[in-house]
Structures are given as structure tokens and as C-alpha cells.
BADO-202103 format. One record per residue (C-alpha): x, y, z; residue in one letter; chain. Coordinates in Angstrom, 1 decimal, decimal comma. Example, Ala and Ser with C-alpha at 12.3 -4.5 7.8 and 13.67 -1.06 7.14 Angstrom:
BEGIN
x; y; z; residu; chaine
12,3; -4,5; 7,8; a; A
13,7; -1,1; 7,1; s; A
END
This chain:
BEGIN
x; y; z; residu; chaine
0,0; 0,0; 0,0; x; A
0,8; 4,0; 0,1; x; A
2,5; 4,8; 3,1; x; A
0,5; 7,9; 4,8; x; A
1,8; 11,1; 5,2; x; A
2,5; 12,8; 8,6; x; A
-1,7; 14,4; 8,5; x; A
-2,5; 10,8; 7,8; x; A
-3,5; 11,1; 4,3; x; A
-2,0; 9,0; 1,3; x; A
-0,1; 11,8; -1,0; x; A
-1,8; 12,5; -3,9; x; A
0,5; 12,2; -6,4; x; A
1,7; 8,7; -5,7; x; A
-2,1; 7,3; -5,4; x; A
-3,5; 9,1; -8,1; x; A
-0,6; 8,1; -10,2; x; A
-1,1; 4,0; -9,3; x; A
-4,8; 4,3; -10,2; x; A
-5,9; 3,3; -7,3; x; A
-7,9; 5,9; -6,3; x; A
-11,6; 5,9; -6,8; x; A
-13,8; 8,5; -8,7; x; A
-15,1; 11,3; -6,8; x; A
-19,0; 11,6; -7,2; x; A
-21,1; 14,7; -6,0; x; A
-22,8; 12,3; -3,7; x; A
-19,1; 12,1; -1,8; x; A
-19,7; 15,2; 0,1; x; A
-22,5; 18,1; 0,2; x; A
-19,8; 20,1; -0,5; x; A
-18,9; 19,0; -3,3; x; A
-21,8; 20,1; -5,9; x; A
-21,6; 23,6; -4,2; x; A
-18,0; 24,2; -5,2; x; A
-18,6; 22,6; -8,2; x; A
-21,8; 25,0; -9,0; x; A
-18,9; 27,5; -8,7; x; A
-18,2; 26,7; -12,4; x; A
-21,5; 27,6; -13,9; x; A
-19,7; 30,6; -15,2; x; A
-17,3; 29,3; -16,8; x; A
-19,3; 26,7; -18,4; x; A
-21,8; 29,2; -19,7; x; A
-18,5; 30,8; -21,3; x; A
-17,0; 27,3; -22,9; x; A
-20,9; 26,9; -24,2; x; A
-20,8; 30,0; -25,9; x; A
-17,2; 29,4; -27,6; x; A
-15,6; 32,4; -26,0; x; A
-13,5; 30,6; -24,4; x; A
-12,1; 27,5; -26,7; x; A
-9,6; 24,5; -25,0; x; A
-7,0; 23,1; -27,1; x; A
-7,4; 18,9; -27,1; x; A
-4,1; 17,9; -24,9; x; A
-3,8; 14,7; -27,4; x; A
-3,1; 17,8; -30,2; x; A
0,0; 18,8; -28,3; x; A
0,9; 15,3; -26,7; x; A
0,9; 12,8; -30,0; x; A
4,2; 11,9; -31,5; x; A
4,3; 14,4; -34,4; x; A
2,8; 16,9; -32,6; x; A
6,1; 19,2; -32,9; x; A
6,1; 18,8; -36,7; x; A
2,3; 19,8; -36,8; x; A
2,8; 22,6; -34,2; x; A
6,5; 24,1; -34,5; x; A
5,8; 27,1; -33,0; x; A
2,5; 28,3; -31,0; x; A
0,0; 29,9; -32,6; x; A
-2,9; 32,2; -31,5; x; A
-6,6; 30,9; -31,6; x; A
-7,9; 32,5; -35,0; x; A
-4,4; 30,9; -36,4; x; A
-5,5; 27,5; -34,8; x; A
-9,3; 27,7; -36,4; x; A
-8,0; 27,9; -39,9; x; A
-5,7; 25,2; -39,2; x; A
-8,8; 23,1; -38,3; x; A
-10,7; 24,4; -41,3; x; A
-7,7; 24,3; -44,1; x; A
-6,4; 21,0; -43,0; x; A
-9,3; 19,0; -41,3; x; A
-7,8; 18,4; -37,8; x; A
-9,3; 18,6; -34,7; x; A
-7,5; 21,4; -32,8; x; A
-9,8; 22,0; -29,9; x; A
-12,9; 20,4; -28,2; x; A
-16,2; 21,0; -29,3; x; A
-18,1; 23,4; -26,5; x; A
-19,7; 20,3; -25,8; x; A
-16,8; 18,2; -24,6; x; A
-15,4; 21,1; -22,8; x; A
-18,0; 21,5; -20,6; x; A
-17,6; 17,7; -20,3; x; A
-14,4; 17,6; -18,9; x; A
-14,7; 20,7; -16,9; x; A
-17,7; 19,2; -15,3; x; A
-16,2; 15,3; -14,8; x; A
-14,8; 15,7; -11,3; x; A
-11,1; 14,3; -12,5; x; A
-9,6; 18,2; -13,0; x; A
-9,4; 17,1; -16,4; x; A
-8,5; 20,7; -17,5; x; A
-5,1; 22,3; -17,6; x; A
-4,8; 25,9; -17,3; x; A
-1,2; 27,3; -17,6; x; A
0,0; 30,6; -15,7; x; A
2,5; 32,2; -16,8; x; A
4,2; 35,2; -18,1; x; A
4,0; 36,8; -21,5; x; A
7,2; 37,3; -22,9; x; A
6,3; 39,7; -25,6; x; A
3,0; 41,8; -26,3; x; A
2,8; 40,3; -29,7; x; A
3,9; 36,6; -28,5; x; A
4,0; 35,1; -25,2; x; A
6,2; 32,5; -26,0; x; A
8,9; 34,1; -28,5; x; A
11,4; 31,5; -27,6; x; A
9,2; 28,1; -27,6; x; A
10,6; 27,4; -24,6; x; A
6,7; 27,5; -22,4; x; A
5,3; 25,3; -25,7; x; A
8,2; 22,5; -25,0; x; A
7,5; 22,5; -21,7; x; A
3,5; 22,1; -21,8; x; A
4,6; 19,3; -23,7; x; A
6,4; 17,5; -21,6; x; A
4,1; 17,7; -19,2; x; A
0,8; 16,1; -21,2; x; A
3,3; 13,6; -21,6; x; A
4,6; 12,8; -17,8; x; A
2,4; 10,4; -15,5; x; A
1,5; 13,9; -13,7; x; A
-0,3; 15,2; -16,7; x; A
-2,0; 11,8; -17,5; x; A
-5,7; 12,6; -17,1; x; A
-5,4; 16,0; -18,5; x; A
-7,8; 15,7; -21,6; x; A
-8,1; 19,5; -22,6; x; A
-5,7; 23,1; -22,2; x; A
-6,3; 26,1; -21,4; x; A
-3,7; 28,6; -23,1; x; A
-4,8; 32,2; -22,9; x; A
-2,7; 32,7; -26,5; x; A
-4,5; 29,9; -27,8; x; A
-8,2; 30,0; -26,4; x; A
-9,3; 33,2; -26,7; x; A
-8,9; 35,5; -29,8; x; A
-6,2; 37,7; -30,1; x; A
-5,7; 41,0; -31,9; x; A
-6,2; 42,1; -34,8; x; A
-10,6; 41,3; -33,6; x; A
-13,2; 41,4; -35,4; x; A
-16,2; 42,8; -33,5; x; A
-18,1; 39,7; -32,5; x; A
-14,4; 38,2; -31,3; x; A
-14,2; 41,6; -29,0; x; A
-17,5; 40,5; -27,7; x; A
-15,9; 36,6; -26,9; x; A
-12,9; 38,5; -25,7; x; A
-15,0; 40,2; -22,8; x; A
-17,2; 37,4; -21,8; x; A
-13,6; 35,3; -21,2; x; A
-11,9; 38,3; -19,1; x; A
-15,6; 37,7; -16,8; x; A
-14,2; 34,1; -15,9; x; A
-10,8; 34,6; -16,0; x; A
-9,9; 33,4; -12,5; x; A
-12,8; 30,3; -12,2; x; A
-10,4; 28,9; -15,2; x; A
-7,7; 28,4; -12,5; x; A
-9,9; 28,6; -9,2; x; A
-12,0; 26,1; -10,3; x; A
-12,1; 23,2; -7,6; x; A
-12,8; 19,8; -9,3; x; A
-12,7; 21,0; -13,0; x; A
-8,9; 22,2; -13,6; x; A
-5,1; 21,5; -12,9; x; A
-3,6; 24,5; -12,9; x; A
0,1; 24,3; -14,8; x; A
2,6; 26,7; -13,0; x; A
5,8; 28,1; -15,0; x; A
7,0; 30,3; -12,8; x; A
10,4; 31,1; -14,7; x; A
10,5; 33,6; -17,6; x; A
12,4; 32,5; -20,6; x; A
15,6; 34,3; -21,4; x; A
15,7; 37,2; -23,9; x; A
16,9; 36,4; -27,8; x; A
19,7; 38,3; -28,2; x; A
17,8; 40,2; -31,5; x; A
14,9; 41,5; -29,3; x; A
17,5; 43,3; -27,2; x; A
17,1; 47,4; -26,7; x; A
13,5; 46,8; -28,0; x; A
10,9; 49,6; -27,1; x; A
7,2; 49,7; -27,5; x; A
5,3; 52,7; -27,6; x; A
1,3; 52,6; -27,1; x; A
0,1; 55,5; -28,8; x; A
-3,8; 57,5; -28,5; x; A
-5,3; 57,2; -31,8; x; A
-5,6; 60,8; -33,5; x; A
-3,1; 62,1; -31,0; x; A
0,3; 63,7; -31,8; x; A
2,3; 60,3; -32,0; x; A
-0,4; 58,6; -34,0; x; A
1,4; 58,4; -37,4; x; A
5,0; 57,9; -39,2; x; A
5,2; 61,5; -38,8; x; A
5,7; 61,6; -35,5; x; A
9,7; 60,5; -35,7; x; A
11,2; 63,4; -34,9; x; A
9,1; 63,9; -32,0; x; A
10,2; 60,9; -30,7; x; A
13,5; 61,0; -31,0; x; A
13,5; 64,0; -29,7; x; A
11,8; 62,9; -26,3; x; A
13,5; 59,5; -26,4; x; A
17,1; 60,4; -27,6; x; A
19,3; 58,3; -30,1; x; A
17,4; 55,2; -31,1; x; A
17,5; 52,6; -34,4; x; A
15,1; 51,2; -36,8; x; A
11,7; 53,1; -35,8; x; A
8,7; 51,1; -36,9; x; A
5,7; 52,9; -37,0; x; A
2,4; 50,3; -37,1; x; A
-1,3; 50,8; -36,0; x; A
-1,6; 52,1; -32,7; x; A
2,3; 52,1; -31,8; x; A
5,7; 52,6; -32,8; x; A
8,3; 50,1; -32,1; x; A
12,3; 51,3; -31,9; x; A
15,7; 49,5; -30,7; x; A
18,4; 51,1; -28,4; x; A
21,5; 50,2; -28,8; x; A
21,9; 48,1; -25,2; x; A
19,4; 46,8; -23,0; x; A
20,4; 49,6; -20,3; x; A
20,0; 52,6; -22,9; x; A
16,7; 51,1; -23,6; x; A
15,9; 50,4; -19,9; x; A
16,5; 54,4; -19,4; x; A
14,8; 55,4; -22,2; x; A
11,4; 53,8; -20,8; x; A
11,8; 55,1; -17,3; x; A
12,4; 58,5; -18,4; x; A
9,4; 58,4; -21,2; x; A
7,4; 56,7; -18,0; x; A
8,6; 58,7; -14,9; x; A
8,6; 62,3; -15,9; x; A
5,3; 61,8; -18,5; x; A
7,4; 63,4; -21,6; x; A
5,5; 61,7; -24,2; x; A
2,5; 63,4; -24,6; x; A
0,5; 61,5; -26,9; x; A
1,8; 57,9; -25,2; x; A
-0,6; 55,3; -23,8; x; A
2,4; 53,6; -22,4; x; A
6,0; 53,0; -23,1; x; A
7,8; 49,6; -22,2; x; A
10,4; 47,0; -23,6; x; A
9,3; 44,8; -25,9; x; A
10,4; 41,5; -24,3; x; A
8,8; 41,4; -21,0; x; A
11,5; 39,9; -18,4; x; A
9,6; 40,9; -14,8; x; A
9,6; 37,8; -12,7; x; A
6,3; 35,9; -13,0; x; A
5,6; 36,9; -9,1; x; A
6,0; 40,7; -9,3; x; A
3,3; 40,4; -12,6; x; A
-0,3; 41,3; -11,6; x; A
-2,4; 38,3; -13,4; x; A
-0,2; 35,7; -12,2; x; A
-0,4; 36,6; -8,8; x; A
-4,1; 36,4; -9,4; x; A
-4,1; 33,1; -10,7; x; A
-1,7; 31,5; -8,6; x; A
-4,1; 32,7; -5,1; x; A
-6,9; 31,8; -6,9; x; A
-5,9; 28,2; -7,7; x; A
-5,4; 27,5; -4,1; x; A
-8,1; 29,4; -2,2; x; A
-10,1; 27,0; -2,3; x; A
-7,8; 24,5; -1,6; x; A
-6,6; 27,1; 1,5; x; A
-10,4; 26,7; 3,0; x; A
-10,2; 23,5; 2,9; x; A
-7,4; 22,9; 5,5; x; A
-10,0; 24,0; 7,3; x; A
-12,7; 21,2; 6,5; x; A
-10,9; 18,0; 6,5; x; A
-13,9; 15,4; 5,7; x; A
-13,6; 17,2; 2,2; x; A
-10,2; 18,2; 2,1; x; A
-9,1; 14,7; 2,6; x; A
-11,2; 13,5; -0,3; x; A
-10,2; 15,8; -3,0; x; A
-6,2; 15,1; -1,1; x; A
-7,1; 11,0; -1,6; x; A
-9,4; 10,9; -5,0; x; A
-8,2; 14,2; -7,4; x; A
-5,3; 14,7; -9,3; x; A
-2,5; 17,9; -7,8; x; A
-4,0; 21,1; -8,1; x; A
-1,1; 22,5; -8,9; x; A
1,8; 21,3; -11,1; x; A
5,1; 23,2; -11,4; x; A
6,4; 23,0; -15,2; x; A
9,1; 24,5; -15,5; x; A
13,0; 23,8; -14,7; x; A
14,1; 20,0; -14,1; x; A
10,8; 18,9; -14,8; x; A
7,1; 18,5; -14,1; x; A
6,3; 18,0; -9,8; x; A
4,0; 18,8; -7,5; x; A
3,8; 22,3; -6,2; x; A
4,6; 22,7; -2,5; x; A
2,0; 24,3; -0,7; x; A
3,0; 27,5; 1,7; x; A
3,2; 26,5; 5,3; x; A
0,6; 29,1; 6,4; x; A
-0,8; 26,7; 9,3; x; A
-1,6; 29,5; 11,9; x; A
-2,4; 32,3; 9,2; x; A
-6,1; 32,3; 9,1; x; A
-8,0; 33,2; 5,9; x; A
-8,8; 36,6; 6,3; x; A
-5,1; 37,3; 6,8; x; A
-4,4; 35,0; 4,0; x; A
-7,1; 37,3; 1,8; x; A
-5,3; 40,5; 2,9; x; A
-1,9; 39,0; 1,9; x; A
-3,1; 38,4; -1,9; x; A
-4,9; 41,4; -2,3; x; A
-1,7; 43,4; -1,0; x; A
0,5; 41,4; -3,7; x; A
-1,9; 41,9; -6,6; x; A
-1,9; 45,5; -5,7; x; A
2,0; 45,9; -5,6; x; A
2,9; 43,8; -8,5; x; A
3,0; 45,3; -12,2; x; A
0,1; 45,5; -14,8; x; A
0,4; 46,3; -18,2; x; A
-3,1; 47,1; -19,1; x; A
-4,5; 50,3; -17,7; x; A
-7,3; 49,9; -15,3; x; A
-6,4; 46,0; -14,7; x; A
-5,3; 46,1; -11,5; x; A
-8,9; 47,4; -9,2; x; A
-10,4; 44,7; -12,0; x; A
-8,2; 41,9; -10,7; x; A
-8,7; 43,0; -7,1; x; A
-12,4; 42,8; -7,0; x; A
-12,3; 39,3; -9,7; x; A
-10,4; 37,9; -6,5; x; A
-13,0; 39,2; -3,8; x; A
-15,9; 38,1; -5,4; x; A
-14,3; 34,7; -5,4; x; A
-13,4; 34,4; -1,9; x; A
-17,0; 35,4; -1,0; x; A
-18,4; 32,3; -3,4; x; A
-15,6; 29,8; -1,7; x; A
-17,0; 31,1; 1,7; x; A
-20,7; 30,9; 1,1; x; A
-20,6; 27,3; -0,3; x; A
-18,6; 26,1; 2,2; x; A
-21,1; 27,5; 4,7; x; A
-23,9; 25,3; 3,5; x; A
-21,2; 22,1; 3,0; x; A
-22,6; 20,3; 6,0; x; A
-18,9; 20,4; 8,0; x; A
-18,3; 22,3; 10,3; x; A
-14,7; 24,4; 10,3; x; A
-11,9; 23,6; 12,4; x; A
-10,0; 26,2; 14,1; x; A
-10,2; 29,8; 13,9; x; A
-10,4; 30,3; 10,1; x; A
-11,5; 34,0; 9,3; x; A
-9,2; 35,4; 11,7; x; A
-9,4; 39,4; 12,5; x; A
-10,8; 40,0; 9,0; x; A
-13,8; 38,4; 6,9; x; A
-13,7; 36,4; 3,9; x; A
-12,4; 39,0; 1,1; x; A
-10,2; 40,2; 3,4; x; A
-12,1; 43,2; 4,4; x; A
-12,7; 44,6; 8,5; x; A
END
């Protein structure tokens, strides 16, 4: 048998990976169809199509490297379907199948972008998805969820801006989601390619001073000495000569607002660690809040520990493994929902206006988590709202 750990439970990994354990059912636990109605959402979104999941055997069959070189963004992937007559991703109906089967059947990969046109510039986040459909740990994974991949990307037509929005709505059930996802974790950023170095991106208002080849001079004038200016809809893109001149250039354009005209003004290859980035800091406290509650209610806690697949994988580095969970024994969850709301508000967002957006996404959640849990039949061990309540509020 499977020795037990020191809390008395058989790990997860090495049962789940045997086959030994058994299905979990909704009858298992009151608690369970309450977290699990916590999906609705999301399968309202994966009905619709907004949200499409690549089919993991796409990425994990031999050949799969010669079919897929390189990743592609989801409009890419739906003529690929069309021209060719493959089956790139599941049909809405299947998703919401393997969201709803109780098995976390569904990867969804954090991580962070590496460039504003291409997340993964170097191919070194595609290899490594890869290798993980293929290791025991990524087994019973039947569908992904890659942001690049499932939702559409610019250039959108209108009706895609539309699917766009309904996904951002669901964005954190995708990793939150109790029974319905694995989340896959690369927490390292890929290294820069030498030929993106000194890269700068300028976001430009459309109509404004900047909008238009014209505006070189202007530029270089607030910018200083820079190299092959590219002016193309809605930006201009320009290379320093060194990473440092180009690092300075930004901060000055940033810091002292001498760009009138700018949306924003940042390097082109994105190198900030994936914990100092706003999104991932959201999905990574999402993915285990529940899981955090549940230390709290060991009937259930011990049957998603004995019968479910890791919530969390790490992907990255040496090789797929089970992420280690933070030893927050005595923390309490309203100091654990202070903690994550402080981090989401001091790390870095790209998009204007994201970060209140990401703040409330992850209050609203810990108040569902809370109230289903309330009505789960079990009562909580310990003192587990601590000073503050559930969303981390007085």
C-alpha cells in the first residue's frame, strides 16, 4: 500500500498516479456540488465558444512538434482546423464535459507573456507544456487552457471583442475552479533572444500627436538616439542600442510623462519575474483558495487530497512535480485574503485599469468559496477567518 503522510493522508500524487484511487462523485460530500456550481460561469463561457480549450492529445501525440513548430494564436489554430481537417480543440460540448467530470481534467497554464505580440517568443513554455501532457502527472489532462491559444487575439473582429469580454468575466474560475482544472505553473520567464535586445514599444492614443509615421522626430526628440523606428497601427516600435539605454529610455518616457501623446511606453520582451506580474499573482491565489479553506474542512479536504489529481503542477526547470504548498498553518484566511490582495496590488500590470479589476475578480471569489462552504454540512476547524472576513475586508 501507500504509506500515509505525517496528516495521515496518502499523497496525492503517488495514489492518483497508481490508479488506485476511486472517482469522486457529488454524492461524496455536500460540498462538493456547491463548489462545483462554482463553475456555472465558466461553463456558460465554454458553451458559448468564447473561451475554446486546445485537445491535450493535439500537443501530446508523437508528431505533434512537426504539426505545431511554434505556438499559434486561436484564430491561427481555427483555420488550421478548417484548411487541413484536424481537430485542434474540443467542441463546447466536450469542454464543458471535462470541466464538469470531477477528474480536474482541465489544464490551465500561468504564466508570463514574454512579448506583447507573442508570449512565448522563444518556444521554450510550448516544450515545456509538452512535456508535461506527456509525464504520468499530466495523464488525465484531456483539454488546455492557453490564454494565446483560447481566446482570440488582436487584430478582432467585432463579435471576437465580444468573446474577448465574456472570457476576461471568468478569468480566475479557469484556475480557481475546484474539481474541473489542474492548474500548470511556469514560474520562470524564458531568457531574452539576443535580436529582441534594446526593443521599445510605444502605445500610442489614436488621432493624437504620436499617432502616425510623422511623429519620428518627436520621438526621438523625447526618447534620444534610437534605431530602426517602426511605426504600425496604434504604436511605434524602436531598438536602443543596449538593453540599459533602452531600460532608461522607458523610465524616463514613464517617470517624468514626456511623451504626450503615449498610452504607455515599455520594452518589448517582457522579463519581470512571473511573481512581481499582476495576473499571475491572481491566478496563482486563486488556484489555491479553495484549496486554503479546505485545511480548514478535513472530511472534504481529505477527499479531494485521496481521490483528485495535484492542483497545482510546477512545469518548469528540471521537470514537471507537485507544487509545495506555503506553510501558512496559523495564518487564518482573512489574513491570507489581505496578503493576496496586498500582492496583486503591488505587482505590475500592463493594461490600464487592470489592476482594481483583478482585485475585485479575487474578492468576489473568496465570497463564493465562503458561502458554499457554509452550506457544505462540515463544520470548520480552528479559527479560520481570523481578524478580518472572507475578502479580506474589517
Amino acid at each position: 500500500g501507500v504509506p500515509l503522510n505525517s496528516a495521515g493522508i496518502r499523497p496525492t500524487n503517488m495514489l492518483y498516479s497508481m490508479g488506485k484511487a476511486a472517482a469522486l462523485t457529488a454524492a461524496d460530500h455536500k460540498g462538493i456540488p456547491l463548489l462545483a456550481a462554482l463553475d456555472e460561469a465558466l461553463v456558460a463561457v465554454l458553451r458559448s465558444g468564447a473561451i475554446k480549450l486546445l485537445r491535450a492529445e493535439f500537443l501530446r501525440a508523437d508528431g505533434s512538434e512537426a504539426m505545431l513548430p511554434k505556438l499559434l494564436h486561436r484564430q491561427e489554430l481555427e483555420r488550421m482546423e478548417l484548411e487541413r481537417g484536424i481537430c485542434v480543440f474540443l467542441t463546447p460540448e466536450d469542454a464543458v464535459a471535462a470541466l464538469r467530470s470531477l477528474r480536474r481534467e482541465v489544464a490551465g497554464l500561468t504564466y508570463g507573456w514574454a512579448s506583447p505580440d507573442h508570449p512565448d517568443v522563444t518556444g521554450e513554455y510550448l516544450a515545456n507544456v509538452r512535456r508535461f501532457l506527456r509525464h504520468p502527472l499530466g495523464e488525465h489532462v484531456t483539454a488546455l487552457f492557453w490564454d494565446f491559444s483560447s481566446l482570440p487575439q488582436k487584430p478582432r473582429t467585432e463579435a471576437e471583442d465580444e468573446l474577448f469580454s465574456q472570457s476576461l468575466k471568468v478569468m480566475g474560475d479557469v484556475y480557481a475552479s475546484a474539481f474541473g482544472t489542474t492548474v500548470i505553473r511556469h514560474r520562470s520567464v524564458p531568457s531574452q533572444p539576443a535580436e529582441l535586445d534594446g526593443e521599445v514599444v510605444i502605445l500610442v492614443e489614436k488621432g493624437g500627436g504620436l499617432d502616425g509615421a510623422s511623429a519620428e522626430a518627436e520621438l526621438r526628440s523625447a526618447l534620444g538616439a534610437f534605431e530602426n523606428p517602426r511605426y504600425e497601427e496604434g504604436r511605434w516600435r524602436v531598438r536602443f542600442a543596449t538593453y540599459a539605454a533602452a531600460e532608461e529610455a522607458v523610465e524616463a518616457a514613464t517617470a517624468a510623462d514626456a511623451l504626450p501623446g503615449a498610452i504607455a511606453v515599455f520594452l518589448f520582451y517582457n522579463g519581470r519575474p512571473y511573481l512581481a506580474r499582476g495576473w499571475t499573482t491572481f491566478e496563482s491565489a486563486v488556484s489555491t483558495e479553495a484549496i486554503a479553506w479546505l485545511a480548514f474542512f478535513s472530511g472534504l479536504g481529505k477527499l479531494l487530497e485521496e481521490r483528485l489529481a495535484p492542483k497545482v503542477i510546477e512545469i518548469n526547470g528540471e521537470g514537471p512535480r507537485v507544487a509545495e504548498a506555503e506553510d501558512r498553518a496559523e495564518e487564518g484566511m482573512g489574513p491570507r485574503n489581505r496578503r493576496v490582495i496586498a500582492a496583486i496590488q503591488e505587482a505590475a500590470f500592463t493594461g490600464k485599469g487592470d489592476k482594481p479589476v483583478v482585485v475585485q475578480l479575487y474578492r468576489e471569489y473568496a465570497r463564493k468559496v465562503t458561502t458554499a462552504l457554509a452550506y457544505s454540512g462540515e463544520e470548520p476547524e480552528g479559527e479560520y477567518e481570523g481578524e478580518y472576513n472572507a475578502s479580506g475586508e474589517r
